[in-house]
MIVEXTOR-763395 format. One line per 5 residues: number of its first residue (from 1); for each residue x, y, z of C-alpha. Coordinates in steps of 0.05 Angstrom, whole numbers. Layout:
N
NUM = X:Y:Z  ...
This chain:
458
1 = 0:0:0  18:77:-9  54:83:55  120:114:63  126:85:134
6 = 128:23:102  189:24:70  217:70:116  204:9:174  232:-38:130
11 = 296:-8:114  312:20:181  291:-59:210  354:-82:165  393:-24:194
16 = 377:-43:270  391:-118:251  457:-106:211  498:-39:233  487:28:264
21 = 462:86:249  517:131:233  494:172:175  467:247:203  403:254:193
26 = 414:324:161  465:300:112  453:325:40  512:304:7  485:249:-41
31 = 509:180:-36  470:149:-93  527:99:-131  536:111:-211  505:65:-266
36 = 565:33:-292  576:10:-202  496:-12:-199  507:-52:-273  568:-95:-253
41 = 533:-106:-180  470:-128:-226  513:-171:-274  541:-198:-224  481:-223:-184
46 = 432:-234:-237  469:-256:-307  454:-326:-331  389:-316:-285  362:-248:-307
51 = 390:-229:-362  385:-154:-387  315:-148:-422  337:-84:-465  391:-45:-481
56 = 368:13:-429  435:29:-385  398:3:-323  368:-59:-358  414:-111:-319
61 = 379:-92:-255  316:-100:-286  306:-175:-261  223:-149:-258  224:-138:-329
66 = 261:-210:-347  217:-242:-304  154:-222:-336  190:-221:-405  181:-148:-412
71 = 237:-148:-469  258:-128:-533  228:-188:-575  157:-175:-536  168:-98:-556
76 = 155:-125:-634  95:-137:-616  61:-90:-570  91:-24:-533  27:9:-499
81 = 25:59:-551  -32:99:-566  -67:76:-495  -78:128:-434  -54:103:-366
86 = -66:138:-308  -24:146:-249  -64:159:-184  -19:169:-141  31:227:-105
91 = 40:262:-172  103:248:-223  161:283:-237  155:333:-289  225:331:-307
96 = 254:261:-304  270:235:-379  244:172:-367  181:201:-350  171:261:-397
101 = 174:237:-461  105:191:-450  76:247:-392  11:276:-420  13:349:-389
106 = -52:368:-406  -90:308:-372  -56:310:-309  -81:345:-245  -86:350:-178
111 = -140:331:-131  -116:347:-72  -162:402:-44  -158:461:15  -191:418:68
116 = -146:353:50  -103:339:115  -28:342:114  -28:377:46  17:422:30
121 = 2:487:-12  41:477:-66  0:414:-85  -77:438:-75  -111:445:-140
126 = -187:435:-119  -185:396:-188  -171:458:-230  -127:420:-279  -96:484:-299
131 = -50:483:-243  5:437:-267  59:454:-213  8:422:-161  18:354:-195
136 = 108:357:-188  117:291:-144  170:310:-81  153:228:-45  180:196:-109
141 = 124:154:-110  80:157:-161  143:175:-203  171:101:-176  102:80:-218
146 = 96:109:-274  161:97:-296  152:21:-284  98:24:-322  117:62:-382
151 = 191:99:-375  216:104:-445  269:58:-485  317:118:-500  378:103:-477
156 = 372:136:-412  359:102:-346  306:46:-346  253:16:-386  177:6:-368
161 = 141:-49:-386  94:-6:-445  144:39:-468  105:67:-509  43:81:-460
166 = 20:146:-445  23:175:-369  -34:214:-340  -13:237:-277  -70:246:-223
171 = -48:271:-155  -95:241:-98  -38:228:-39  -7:282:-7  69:297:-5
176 = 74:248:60  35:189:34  -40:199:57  -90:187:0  -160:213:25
181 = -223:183:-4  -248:243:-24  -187:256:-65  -185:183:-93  -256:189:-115
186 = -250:252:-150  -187:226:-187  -228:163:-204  -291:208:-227  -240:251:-272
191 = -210:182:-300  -283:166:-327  -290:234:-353  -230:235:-398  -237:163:-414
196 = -169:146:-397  -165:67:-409  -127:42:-347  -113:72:-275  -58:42:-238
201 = -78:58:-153  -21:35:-110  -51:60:-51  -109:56:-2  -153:106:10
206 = -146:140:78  -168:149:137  -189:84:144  -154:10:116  -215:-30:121
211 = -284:2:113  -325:-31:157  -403:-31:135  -439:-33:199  -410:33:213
216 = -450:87:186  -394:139:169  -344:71:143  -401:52:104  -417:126:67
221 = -335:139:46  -344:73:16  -401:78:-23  -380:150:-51  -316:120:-73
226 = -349:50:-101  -391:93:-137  -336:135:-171  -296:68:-183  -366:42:-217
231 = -369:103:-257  -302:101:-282  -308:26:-303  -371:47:-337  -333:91:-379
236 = -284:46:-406  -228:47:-347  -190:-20:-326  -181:2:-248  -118:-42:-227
241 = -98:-39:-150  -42:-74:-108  -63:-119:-51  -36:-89:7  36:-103:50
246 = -1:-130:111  14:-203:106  -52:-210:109  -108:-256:80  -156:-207:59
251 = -204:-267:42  -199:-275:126  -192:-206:158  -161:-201:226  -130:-152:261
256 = -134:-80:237  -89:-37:282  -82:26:232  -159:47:228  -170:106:220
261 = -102:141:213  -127:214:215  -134:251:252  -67:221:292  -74:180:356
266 = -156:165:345  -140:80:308  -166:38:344  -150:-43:347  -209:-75:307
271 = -212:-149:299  -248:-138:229  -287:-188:198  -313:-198:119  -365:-144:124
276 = -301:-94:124  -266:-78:48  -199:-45:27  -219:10:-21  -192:6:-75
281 = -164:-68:-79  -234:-96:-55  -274:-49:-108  -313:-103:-155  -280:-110:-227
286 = -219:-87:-206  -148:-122:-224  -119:-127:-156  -47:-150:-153  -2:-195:-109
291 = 70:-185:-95  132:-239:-109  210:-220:-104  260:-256:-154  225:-325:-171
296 = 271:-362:-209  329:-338:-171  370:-411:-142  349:-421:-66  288:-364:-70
301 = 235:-421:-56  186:-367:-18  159:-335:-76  108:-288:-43  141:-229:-14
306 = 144:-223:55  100:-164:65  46:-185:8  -28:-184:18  -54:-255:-5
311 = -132:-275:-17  -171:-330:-60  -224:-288:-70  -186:-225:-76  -124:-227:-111
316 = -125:-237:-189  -56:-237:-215  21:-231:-180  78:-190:-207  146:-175:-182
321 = 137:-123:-120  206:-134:-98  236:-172:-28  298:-144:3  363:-187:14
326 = 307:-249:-4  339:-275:-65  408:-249:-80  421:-218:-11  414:-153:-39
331 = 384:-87:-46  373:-105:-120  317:-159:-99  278:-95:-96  246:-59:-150
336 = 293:-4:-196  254:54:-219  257:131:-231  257:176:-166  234:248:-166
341 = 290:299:-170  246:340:-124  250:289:-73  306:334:-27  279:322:40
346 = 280:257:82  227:279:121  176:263:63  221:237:10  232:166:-1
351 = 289:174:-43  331:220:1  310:180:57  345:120:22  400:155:8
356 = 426:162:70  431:91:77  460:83:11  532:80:41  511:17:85
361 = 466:-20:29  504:6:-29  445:11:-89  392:29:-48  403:95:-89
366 = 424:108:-169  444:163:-204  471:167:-284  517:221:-307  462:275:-311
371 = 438:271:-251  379:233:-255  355:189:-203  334:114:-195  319:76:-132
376 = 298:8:-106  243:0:-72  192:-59:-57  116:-61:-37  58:-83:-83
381 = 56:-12:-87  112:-42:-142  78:-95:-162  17:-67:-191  42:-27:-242
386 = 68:-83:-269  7:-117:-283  -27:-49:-306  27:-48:-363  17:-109:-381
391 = -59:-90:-391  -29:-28:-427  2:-80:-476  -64:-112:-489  -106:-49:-500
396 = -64:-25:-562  -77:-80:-595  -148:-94:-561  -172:-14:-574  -247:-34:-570
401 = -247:-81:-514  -272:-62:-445  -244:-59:-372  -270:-125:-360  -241:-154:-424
406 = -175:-138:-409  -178:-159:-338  -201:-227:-364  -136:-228:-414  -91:-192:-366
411 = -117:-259:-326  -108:-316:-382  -46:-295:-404  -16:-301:-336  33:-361:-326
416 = 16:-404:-269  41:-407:-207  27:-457:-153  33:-453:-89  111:-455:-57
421 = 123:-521:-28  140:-515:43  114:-444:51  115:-420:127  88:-353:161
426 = 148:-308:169  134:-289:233  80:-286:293  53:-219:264  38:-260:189
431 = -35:-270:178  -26:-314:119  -42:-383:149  -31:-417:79  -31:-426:7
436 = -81:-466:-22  -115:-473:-92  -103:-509:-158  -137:-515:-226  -97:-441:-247
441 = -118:-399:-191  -89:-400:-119  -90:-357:-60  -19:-319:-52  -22:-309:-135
446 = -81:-317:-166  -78:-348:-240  -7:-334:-239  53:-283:-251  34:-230:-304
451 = 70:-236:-382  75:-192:-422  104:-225:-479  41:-273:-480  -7:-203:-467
456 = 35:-173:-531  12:-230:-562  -59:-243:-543
């Protein structure tokens, strides 16, 4: 999910277990390592395994890509061109070459609005989508995202997995990760408006995780935001979601300590049951996504990362979200992608937050010769826009078909995966019991790991 203090918990969890703490908090001096350093750590780890999927300077890192054959021979066949993605999310960076060239200025906007908590005033744009500066991304985010899902093949950086796709940035989370229904909805409405074809929503909509429907307030956010999500779909709009880094079973609910997370200090610990729905990954017709680090890698048996959501009834497809130090014993087992050069403070920013740490997990942080940032990262906050390029893929060759058409073939072009023998919870605090399923469709994944070669081809 679109939390910051997710990754942030994560990485400073390997810091606690490994070394100490001795970079100043208020150091600005970057510490990102150069392409050619990240490459050779890549080649290293991954060649023979993962090999480079294209040419892009960054591709040998791209294990995500190789895994769901997001290559050059799948490129011949389908590159997302010509089909509107949207990005609802913290906003994108309106600078970064591997987001620019496939950006769509004039689409992109900001929801966030003068009442939305924690926003800053830079980024309200009560929807006037006039106001472009209210859209710049200073998280790295939602530029993390977008590049996944479509950063260019032009020699700089990275490439996504539709190349050719076009990026409608919608701001809906402020700069410190919350992502208000009301904004969400709005974004959503706008989405159905414009008729973009897919929206990519690695997030969950704030204040609360699980909406609870015998609570009368739970149950109204819920239905505005259904209804906007219903809207959208209705006008052409493939809505695909992550599941959530709970390691949780969202087909059994359990403990929900987060609820609500605004205003601070009022959650409450709510042993939720199936009555209670994460907007947007529960939202009928939508393309929600699980999360898997390196599979193939020799020894990474797990599969599932070890902070993915899971859910028979839930979960549709799996795509590489990343799993730190799981495969390789690496940064790299995360996900590369484009940060925001705005992304200065580590207060808010994932990217300088990361690299501060670079100098003790060397690769956390990337930068090429001009400056231009990458980062790794995991969540199915990274996994999703995976599967929404894939979709992308689909829909240029597929103009006419619907949002429910492409989930179907985003879905039947999936390669199965079963269920990892000998799975165990990680830990006490891991709500997912077990995997089980067969016949194509199981609990952790689905009906399997997203391709896009077979989706180029479908």
């Amino acid at each position: 999910m679109r939390k910051h203090a997710f990754i942030f918990t994560t990485i400073m969890s390997m810091v606690l277990l490994l070394v100490p703490l001795s970079v100043a908090a208020d150091e600005t001096a970057t510490e990102a390592i150069p392409i050619p350093a990240a490459v050779q750590d890549c080649v290293n780890l991954y060649a023979g395994i993962f090999d480079a999927p294209t040419s892009e300077p960054l591709a040998a890192c791209q294990w995500d890509m190789a895994l769901i054959n997001a290559n050059s021979d799948t490129f011949q066949h389908a590159t997302g061109d010509g089909v509107l993605v949207g990005v609802i999310d913290g906003g994108v960076d309106m600078s970064h070459p591997d987001i620019v060239p496939n950006l769509n200025v004039d689409l992109s906007c900001s929801f966030i609005f003068d009442d939305t908590p924690t926003a800053a005033a830079f980024e309200i744009a009560n929807g006037d989508c006039t106001n472009k500066a209210a859209v710049q991304d200073v998280s790295s985010h939602g530029t993390h995202v977008a590049s996944t899902i479509a950063a260019p093949i032009n020699g700089i950086g990275i490439a996504g997995v539709a190349p050719d796709a076009t990026i409608v940035a919608l701001k809906a989370c402020t700069q410190i990760g919350f992502c208000f229904a009301d904004s969400v909805a709005a974004a959503l409405r706008y989405a159905g408006d414009v008729r973009l074809d897919i929206v990519n929503l690695s997030l969950f909509a704030d204040p609360y995780l699980y909406y609870c429907k015998s609570d009368a307030e739970q149950r109204s956010i819920l239905k505005e935001i259904e209804k906007a999500a219903k809207y959208a779909q209705q006008r052409g709009v493939l809505i695909v979601t992550s599941a959530g880094n709970g390691a949780s079973d969202l087909q059994h609910p359990g403990i929900d300590s987060t609820s609500p997370d605004w205003p601070p200090g009022t959650a409450e610990v709510r042993d939720v049951k199936n009555n209670c729905r994460v907007a947007p990954t529960e939202f009928p017709g939508a393309l929600t996504v699980s999360a898997t680090g390196p599979v193939g890698y020799p020894g990474y048996d797990d599969w599932i990362a070890t902070y993915s959501d899971v859910g028979m009834s839930v979960v549709n497809v799996t795509a590489p979200g990343g799993d730190y130090f799981a495969a390789s014993g690496s940064v790299h087992d995360a996900i590369l992608a484009a940060a925001s050069n705005s992304d200065t403070d580590p207060a808010i920013g994932i990217y300088a937050f990361l690299d501060q740490l670079s100098p003790i997990f060397p690769g956390l942080t990337v930068e090429d010769p001009n400056l231009q940032r990458y980062f790794n990262i995991t969540g199915t906050s990274m996994s999703s826009p995976h599967a929404a390029g894939v979709a992308a893929l689909i829909a240029e060759n597929h103009p006419g078909w619907g949002p429910g058409a492409l989930k179907s073939a985003v879905e039947r072009t999936a390669s199965q995966l079963d269920c990892p023998p000998g799975w165990q919870p990680v830990d006490e605090d891991d709500q997912r019991e077990q995997c089980f399923g067969n016949n194509g469709r199981t609990s952790f994944f689905g009906h399997g790991m997203v391709d896009a070669w077979a989706a180029a081809n479908e």
